[in-house]
N, C-alpha and C positions, 0 to 999 in steps of 0.2 A: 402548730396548735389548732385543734378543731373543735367545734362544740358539742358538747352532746346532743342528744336529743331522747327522747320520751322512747325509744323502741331500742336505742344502742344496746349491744350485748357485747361483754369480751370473753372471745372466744382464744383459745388455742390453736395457734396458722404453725408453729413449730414446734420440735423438740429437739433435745441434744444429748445427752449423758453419756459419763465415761465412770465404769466401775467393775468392782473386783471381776465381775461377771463379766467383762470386756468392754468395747468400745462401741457406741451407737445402740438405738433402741432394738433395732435386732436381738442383741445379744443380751439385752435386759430380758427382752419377753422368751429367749428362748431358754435361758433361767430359769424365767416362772414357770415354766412347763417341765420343766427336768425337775422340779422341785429338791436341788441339791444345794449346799451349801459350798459359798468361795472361800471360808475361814480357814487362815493357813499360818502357820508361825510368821514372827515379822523378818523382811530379809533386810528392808532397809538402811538400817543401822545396826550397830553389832550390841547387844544386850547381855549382862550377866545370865547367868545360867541359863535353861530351856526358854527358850519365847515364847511367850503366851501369843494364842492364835489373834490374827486381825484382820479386815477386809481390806488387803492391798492390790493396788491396781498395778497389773504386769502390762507392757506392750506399748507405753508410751514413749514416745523419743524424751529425753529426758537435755535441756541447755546448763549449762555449767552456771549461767551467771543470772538465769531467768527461775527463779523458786520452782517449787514441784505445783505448790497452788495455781500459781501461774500460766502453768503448764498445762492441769487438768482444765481449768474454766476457760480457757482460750478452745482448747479441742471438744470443748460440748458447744463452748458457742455458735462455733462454727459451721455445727451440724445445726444444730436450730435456725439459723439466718442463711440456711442455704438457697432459698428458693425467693430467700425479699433483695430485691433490685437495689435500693438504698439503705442507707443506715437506719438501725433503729432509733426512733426520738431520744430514748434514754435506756439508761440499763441500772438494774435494783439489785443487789450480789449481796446474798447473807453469810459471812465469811470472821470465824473466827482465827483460825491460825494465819492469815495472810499469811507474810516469805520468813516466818518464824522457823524452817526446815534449814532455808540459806543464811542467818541468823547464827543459829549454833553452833553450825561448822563453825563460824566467824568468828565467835565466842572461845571457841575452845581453842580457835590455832593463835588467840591473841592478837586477832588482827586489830587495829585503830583506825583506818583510813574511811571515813562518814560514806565516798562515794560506793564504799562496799556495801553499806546497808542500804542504800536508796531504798530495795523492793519489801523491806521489812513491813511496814506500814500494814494492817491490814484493808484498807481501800486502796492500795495501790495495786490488790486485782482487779478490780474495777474499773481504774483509770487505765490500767494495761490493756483491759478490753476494749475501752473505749477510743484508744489509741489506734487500738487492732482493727477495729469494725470502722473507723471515722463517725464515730459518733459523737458530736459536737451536744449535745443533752446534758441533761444529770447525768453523774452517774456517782449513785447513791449507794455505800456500803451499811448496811446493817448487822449487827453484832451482837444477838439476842441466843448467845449461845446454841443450846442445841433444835433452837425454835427458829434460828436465822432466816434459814431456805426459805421456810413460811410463809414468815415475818414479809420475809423483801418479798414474796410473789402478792401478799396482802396490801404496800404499800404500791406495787406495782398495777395490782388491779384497783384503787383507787384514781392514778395518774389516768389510767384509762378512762376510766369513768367519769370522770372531771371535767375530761376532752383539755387536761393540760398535756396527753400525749395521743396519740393516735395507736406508733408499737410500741412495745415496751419490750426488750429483751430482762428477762427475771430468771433467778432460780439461785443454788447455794454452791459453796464450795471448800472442803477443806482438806489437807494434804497432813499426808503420819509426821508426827515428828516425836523428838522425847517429850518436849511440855505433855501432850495429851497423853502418849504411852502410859508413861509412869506414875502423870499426875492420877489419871483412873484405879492403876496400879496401887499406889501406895492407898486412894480411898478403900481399897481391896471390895471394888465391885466389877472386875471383871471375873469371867466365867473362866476356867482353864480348858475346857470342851469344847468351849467356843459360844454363842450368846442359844440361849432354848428359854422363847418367850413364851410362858403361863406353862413351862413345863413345873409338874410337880417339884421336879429336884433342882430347876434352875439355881444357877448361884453368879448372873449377874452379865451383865453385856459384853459387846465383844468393839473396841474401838476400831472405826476404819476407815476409809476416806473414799471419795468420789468428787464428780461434779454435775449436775445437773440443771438443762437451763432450757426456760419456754418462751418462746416468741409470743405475745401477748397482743389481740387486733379488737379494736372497737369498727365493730359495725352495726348499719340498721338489719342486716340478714348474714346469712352464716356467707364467709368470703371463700374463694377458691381455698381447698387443704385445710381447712376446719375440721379440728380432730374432737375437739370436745369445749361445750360451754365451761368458762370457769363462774361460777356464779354469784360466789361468796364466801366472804373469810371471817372469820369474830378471832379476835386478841382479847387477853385477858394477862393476870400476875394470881399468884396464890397470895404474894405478900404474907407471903408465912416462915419462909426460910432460906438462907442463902445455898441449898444444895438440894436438900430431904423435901419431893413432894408434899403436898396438903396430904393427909392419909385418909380423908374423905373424896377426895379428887374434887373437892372445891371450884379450883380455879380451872382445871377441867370441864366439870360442868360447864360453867360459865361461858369458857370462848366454845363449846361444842353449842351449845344454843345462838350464843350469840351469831355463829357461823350459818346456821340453819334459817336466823332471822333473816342476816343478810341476803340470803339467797331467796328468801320468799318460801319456805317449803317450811311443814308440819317434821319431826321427828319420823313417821309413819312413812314420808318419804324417800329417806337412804335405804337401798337396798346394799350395802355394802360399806362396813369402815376399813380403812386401812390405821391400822393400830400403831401411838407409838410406839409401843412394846418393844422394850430394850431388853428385857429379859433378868432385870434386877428384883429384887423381892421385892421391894417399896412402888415401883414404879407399876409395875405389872399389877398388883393390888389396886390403888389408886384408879388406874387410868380404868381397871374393871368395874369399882364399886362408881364411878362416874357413868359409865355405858349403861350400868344396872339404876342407874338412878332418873334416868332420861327416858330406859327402857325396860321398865318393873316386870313387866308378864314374857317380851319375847323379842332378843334384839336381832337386829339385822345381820346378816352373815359379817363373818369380819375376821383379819389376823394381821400377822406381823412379818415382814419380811425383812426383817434383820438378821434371823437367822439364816439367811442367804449373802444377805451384803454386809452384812456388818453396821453399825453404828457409825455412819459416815460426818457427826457431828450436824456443823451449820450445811452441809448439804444435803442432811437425812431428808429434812422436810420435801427440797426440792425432787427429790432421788424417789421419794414417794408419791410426789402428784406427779409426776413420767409412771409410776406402776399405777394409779388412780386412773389415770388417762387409758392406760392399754387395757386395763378389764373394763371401761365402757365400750372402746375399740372391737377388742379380737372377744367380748363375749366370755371373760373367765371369771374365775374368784382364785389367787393366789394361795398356796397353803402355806400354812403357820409351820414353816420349816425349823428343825430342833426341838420341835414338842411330840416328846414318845407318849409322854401319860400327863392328861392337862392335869392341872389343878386346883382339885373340887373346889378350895377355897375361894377361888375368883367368883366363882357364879357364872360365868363366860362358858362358851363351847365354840373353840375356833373352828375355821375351816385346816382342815389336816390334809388333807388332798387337794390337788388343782382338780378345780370344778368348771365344769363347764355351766353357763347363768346369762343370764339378759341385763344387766344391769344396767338402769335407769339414770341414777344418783348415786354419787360416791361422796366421802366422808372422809376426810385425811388429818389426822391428828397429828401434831408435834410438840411434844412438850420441853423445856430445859431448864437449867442450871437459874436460879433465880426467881421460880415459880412464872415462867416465860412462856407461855399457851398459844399455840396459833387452833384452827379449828379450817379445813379449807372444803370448800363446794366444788366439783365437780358435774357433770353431766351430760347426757346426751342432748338434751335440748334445753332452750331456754326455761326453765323454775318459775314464769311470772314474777320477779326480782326487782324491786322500783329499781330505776334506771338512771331515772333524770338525775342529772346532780346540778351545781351551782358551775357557771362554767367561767365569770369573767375575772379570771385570775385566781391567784391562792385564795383561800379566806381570811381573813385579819384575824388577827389573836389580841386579845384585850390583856393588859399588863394590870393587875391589882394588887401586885407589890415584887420589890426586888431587891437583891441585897447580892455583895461581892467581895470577893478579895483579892487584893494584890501586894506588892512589898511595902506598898503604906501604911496596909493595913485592913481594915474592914471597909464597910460601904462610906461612913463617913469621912473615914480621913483620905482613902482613896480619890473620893470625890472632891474634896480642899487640896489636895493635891492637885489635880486632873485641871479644876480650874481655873488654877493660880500657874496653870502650864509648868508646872513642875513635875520633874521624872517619879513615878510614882513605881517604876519594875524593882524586883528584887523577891526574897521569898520569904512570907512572914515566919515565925520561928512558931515553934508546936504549939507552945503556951496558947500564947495568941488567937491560932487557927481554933482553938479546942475550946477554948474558954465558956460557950456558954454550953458547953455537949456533957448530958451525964456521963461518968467515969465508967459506968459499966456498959454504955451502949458503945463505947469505942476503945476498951482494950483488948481488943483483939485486932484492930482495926490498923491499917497502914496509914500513909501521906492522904492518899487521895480520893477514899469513901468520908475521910473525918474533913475535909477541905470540901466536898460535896453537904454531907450534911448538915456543916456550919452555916453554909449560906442560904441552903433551904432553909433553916431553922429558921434565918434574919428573915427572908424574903417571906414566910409566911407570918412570922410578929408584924411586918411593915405593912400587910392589909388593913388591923388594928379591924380584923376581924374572924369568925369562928367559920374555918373551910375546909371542906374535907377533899383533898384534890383524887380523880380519880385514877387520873393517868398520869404516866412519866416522862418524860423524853430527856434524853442525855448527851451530848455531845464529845466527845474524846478524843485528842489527836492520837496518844499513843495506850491508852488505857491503864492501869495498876502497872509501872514500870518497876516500882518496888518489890510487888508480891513477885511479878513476872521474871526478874534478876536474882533473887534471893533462891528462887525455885532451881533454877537454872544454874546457879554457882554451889548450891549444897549436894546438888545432883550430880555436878561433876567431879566436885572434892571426894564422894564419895565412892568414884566409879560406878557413877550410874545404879548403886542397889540404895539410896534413900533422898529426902526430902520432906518438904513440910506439905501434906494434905491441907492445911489453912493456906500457902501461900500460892497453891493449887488451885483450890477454891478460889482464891482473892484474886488469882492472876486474868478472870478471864474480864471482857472490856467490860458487860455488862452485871457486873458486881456492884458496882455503881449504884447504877438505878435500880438495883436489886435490894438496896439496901435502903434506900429514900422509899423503895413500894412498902417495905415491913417495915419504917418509922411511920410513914403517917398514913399506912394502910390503903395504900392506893392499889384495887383490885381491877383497874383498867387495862390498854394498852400501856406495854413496858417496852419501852422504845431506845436502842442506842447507837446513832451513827458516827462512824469513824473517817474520816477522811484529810488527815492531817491538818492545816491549815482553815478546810469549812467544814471543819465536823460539827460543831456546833449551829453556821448556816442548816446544814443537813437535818438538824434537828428540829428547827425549825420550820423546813418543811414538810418534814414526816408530822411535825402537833398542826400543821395549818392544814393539811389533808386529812389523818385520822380525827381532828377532834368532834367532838357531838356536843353536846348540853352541860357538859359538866366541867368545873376546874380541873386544871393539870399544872404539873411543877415541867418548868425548862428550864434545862441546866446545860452551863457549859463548864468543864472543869479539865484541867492538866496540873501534874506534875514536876518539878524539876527534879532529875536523878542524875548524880555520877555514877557511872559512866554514859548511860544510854541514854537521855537526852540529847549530848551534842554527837554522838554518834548517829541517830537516827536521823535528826532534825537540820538539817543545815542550816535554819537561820538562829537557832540556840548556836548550833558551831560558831558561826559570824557574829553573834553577839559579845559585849563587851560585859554585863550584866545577868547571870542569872535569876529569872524569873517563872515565877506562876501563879496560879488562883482561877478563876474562872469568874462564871454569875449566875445566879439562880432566879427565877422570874416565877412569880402566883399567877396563872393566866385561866382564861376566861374565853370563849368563843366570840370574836372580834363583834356580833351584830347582838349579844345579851343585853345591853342595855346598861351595864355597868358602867361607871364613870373609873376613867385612868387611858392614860395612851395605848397607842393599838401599832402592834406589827403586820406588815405585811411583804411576805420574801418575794419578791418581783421577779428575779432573777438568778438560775445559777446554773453556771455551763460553761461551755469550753469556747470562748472565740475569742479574735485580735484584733477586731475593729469596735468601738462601742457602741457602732450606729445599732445593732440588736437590741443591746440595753436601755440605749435611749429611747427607742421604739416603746417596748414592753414598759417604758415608766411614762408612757405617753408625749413622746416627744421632746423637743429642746424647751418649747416655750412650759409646758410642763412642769417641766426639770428646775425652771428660774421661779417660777412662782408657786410651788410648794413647799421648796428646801429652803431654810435658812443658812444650813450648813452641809458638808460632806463630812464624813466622819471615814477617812480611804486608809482600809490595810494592805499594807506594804511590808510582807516580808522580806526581811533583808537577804535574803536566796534566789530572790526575783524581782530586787530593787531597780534596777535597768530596765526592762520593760512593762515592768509594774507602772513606773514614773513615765513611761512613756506612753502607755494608755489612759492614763489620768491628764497626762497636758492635752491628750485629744477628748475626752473625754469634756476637759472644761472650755475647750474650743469649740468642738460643737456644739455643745449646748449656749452657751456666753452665760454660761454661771458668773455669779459675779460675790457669789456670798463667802464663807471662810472656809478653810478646806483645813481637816487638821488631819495631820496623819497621828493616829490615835498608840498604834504601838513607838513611836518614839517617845512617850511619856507610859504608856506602860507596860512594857515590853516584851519580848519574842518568846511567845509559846502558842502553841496552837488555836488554844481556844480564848485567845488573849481578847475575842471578838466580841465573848460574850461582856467581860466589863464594859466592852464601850456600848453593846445597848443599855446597860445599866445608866451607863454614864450619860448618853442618851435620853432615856426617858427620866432620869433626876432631873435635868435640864427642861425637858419638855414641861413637868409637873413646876419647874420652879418660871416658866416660861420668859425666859433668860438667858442670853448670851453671854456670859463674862468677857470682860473687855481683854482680859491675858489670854483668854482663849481665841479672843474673838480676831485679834491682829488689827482690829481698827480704832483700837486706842477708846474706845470706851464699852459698856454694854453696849447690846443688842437685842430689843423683845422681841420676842420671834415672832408674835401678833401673828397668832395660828398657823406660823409655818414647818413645818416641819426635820428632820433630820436625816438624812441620808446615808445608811452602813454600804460602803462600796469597797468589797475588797477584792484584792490583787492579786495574783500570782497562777499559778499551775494552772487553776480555774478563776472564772470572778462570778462575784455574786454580790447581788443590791438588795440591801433588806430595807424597806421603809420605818420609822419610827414617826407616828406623825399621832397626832394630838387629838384629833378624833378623825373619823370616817362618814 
């Protein structure tokens, strides 16, 4: 951890990609220059009739029992972090199919044995890199659909800039499989020609997969192998639809400015965008009349190179700042490959030929599924970009209300439960969950948006005040398990020619918070990280690094599903009790002024001694005189030295206060973490130890001390809940 300072810049020290076009940046830029497209029917898997064309990657060595995502984001890593001596600090992977490729086989041959799906997960490419590289850091998966790549290089160049990281490996990843094939398929917006963005006769994308990944460096001056300034990113949500862009490109605008703020530069600046341009009638509209709105009289050269690579998903965004990066580099402008004759209606005039240009500043759009906007800066040289940021630790996030569920029930009897130490897991029944949601905003709706927006609904009543939150952040171990199995079992009953486009839709993680941005209009950052066990941690550090001035909702939410819960999950397997619900929290920028308890994530990363943790919470004697309690999750998958890091844990320290392990009272699902902040700061507000909770045979007031979230397993992670700051 370093801090920043007043001149820091992050720049670009590596790159890595592996796509249809081949392996390593070589073979990316020799692409652009051929100006040809890699779109080819799919060989993958075997499909009903003709195959529609899709960017697949030939020439990887392929592991029988290691996914294809796996595969791909390990071999771009590699080339990215060729040249750094040590591990990266952390690593940012925006990644929606995770080992969903090794999944289906599994699926379909009948397999049940849980240690077959270990690599299912979609953050278990991340932890797989993290493994690979020895990177003991975060390592944060993001799931913001077709904006992922982005997304994670956005929350990546924040870590930098904070000086919570020094490198930062970042970038996207996603691997063909049937969920995407067909789910696009059955929406009937894929092209059969193959994807021709702003061509007149376009009829729709071409899906395909890659991985691309940038070694991320803060310094006071450009370091040895500095390829390009990254300078700035703006996030935005349309909060208009769970699929169909804004048709004014809305939410566009918005992170394309907000991207330009970030970086310090006028509009007048970009000499070049790299366009989402997927090549669909809606998006390709959109994303123009947005360029036309920014840029009335004359916009800067710009096109789309998908009709080269294909629609790579969550690696699209990363797969485009590697081409962003090489036309500041080698001095070109990409051509808008697949467009014979534009179309007048956009207002646009791409680049159709590679051009040789000077480019100063580049411009990388990615937009997806959920009204999900990233906007990213590029450059040859520093933009004049404020720099400085806040550097002594995360920022505290202010709690201004919260609400939850578990098999209790809602936040109240959860909480009389939780108290009174009584078992409170279990899954409430529909009724219940639903009861205060109008009927037409959730029949269409599965398990776990109407479980999401139940509890937002509570946690924003519990202000007992009028807020308009701007941003989202979402937490997920395993995402829509319901939409995600329903797709997947009608698809194969049917041999592969049908399925449901709603469960399609509904299936991908960030549906979720896709759905909470268009209830209560939140046009901010739309944030969802996965990572089984601290997806919800995870989210909590994406809102304590992205947030600004304004309210945002955090949510942690899971599902229980047969089959695929204790399939995926090994401590749902080990459990005696099926369980879920999550928590939803109204927060506030920890230093607003506002009165209610404050989070701050201290800690989250991979090691096996505690003295790290203990450090970062400021020592042993720290640790006794701010906490009243520990509040330590223990999945029962990593109960053995879960409990063996916590007996050291409360030896070094000489904690002497109560320790409750929180999932045996409300039990084993991923984001079972977020109840106990709930549960947490209820306690904090009622400033109160109950004596069944407490183990010492009577209350305890906490007389300003605080709460401690210490959880256990694969990773650990310390989040503070403490009563002010």
């Amino acid at each position: 951890m370093g801090a920043s300072r007043k001149n820091r810049q992050v720049y670009v020290t590596g790159m890595g990609i592996v796509s249809p076009a081949g392996i390593g940046v070589e073979a990316t830029l020799e692409a652009l220059r051929k100006e040809v497209s890699y779109l080819k029917p799919v060989t993958l898997f075997e499909v009903p009739g003709p195959g529609l064309p899709v960017g697949e990657v030939t020439g990887i060595v392929s592991r029988e029992t290691i996914p294809r995502a796996h595969n791909l984001a390990l071999q771009a890593a590699m080339q990215a972090v060729k040249d750094l001596k040590t591990p990266p600090d952390a690593i940012v992977l925006g990644c929606t199919t995770g080992g969903i490729t090794l999944t289906e086989d599994l699926l379909r041959a009948g397999v049940t044995d849980p240690e077959r799906f270990k690599f299912h997960g979609t953050g278990t490419v991340a932890e797989w890199l993290a493994a690979s590289l020895g990177c003991d850091g975060p390592a944060i998966t993001v799931s913001t659909a077709c904006s992922s790549g982005a997304v994670a290089l956005k929350l990546a160049l924040e870590m930098v800039r904070s000086g919570q990281a020094q490198q930062v490996l970042a970038g996207g990843v996603d691997a063909l499989c049937r969920l995407t094939y067909h789910g696009f398929r059955m929406l009937q917006v894929v092209d059969p020609m193959g994807a021709r963005p702003l061509d007149r006769n376009r009829a729709g994308m071409t899906v395909g997969e890659a991985a691309a990944m940038l070694l991320l460096t803060g310094s006071d001056t450009p370091p040895k192998g500095a390829m390009a300034v990254f300078s700035g990113g703006g996030l935005s949500c349309d909060a208009y639809h769970p699929s169909a862009p804004h048709p004014d490109g809305e939410g566009a605008i918005f992170a394309m400015r907000r991207g330009m703020d970030d970086a310090g530069i006028l509009p007048k600046r970009v000499d070049y965008i790299n366009l989402h341009g997927t090549g669909t009638r809606d998006n390709d509209a959109a994303e123009s009349k947005a360029i036309l709105a920014i840029y009335p009289e004359k916009h800067p050269s710009l096109s789309s190179t998908k009709g080269i690579f294909g629609h790579s998903l969550a690696a699209s965004g990363a797969v485009e700042a590697v081409v962003s990066i090489l036309t500041l580099r080698e001095g070109l402008l990409p051509a808008n490959v697949g467009c014979s004759e534009v179309d007048p209606d956009t207002g646009v005039s791409p680049v159709l030929y590679t051009e040789k240009a000077q480019p100063e500043v580049v411009l990388s759009n990615s937009f997806g599924f959920g009204g999900n906007n990233a906007a990213l800066v590029f450059s040859k040289h520093s933009t004049g970009a404020r720099t400085e940021r806040e550097t002594h630790g995360q920022r505290p996030i202010r709690v201004l209300g919260s609400a939850c569920i578990s098999g209790a029930g809602t936040t109240d009897d959860t909480l009389n439960a939780f108290v009174s130490n009584k078992v409170a897991a279990g899954v409430l029944d529909e009724k219940n969950v639903t009861s205060g949601l109008p009927p037409r905003m959730i029949r269409r709706l599965r398990r776990l948006p109407k479980l999401a927006l139940s509890m937002a609904e509570a946690a924003m009543q519990d202000t007992n005040r009028e807020i308009q939150p701007f941003g989202v952040y979402v937490g997920t171990g395993w995402g829509p398990l319901s939409e995600t199995y329903a797709f997947l079992e009608k698809l194969q009953r049917s041999g592969d020619k049908l399925s449901s486009p709603t469960d399609f839709v509904g299936s991908i993680h960030n549906a979720v918070s896709s759905q909470l941005a268009i209830r209560f209009k939140a046009k901010g950052p739309n944030i969802t990280t996965t990572d089984g066990d601290f997806s919800f941690q995870q989210a909590v550090f994406a809102a304590s690094l992205l947030q600004d001035e304004s309210p945002f909702l955090l949510c942690g939410v899971d599902e229980s599903h047969e089959p695929l819960s204790g399939l995926l999950d090994a401590s749902v397997a080990a459990a005696r009790v099926k369980a879920d619900g999550g928590g939803a929290l109204v927060c506030a920028p920890g230093r607003s002024g506002a009165p209610g308890p404050v989070l701050v994530p201290a800690f989250l990363g991979h090691v096996h001694s505690p003295d790290e943790v203990i450090r970062v919470l400021g020592g042993a004697r720290a640790v006794q005189e701010r906490f009243a309690a520990i509040f330590s999750g223990i999945p029962a998958a990593h109960k053995a030295t879960a409990e063996a890091f916590l007996a050291r844990f409360i030896e070094f320290t000489g904690f002497q206060g109560s320790v409750i392990r929180y999932r045996d009272l409300l039990g084993e699902f991923a984001t079972v973490s977020a109840v106990a902040v709930v549960m947490a700061v209820r306690l904090l507000q009622d400033r109160n130890l109950p004596a069944a909770l407490s183990g010492a045979g009577h209350d305890i007031p906490l007389q300003g001390k605080g709460i401690l979230l210490l959880d256990l397993g694969a990773n650990v992670s310390a989040v503070e809940v403490l009563g002010q700051v």
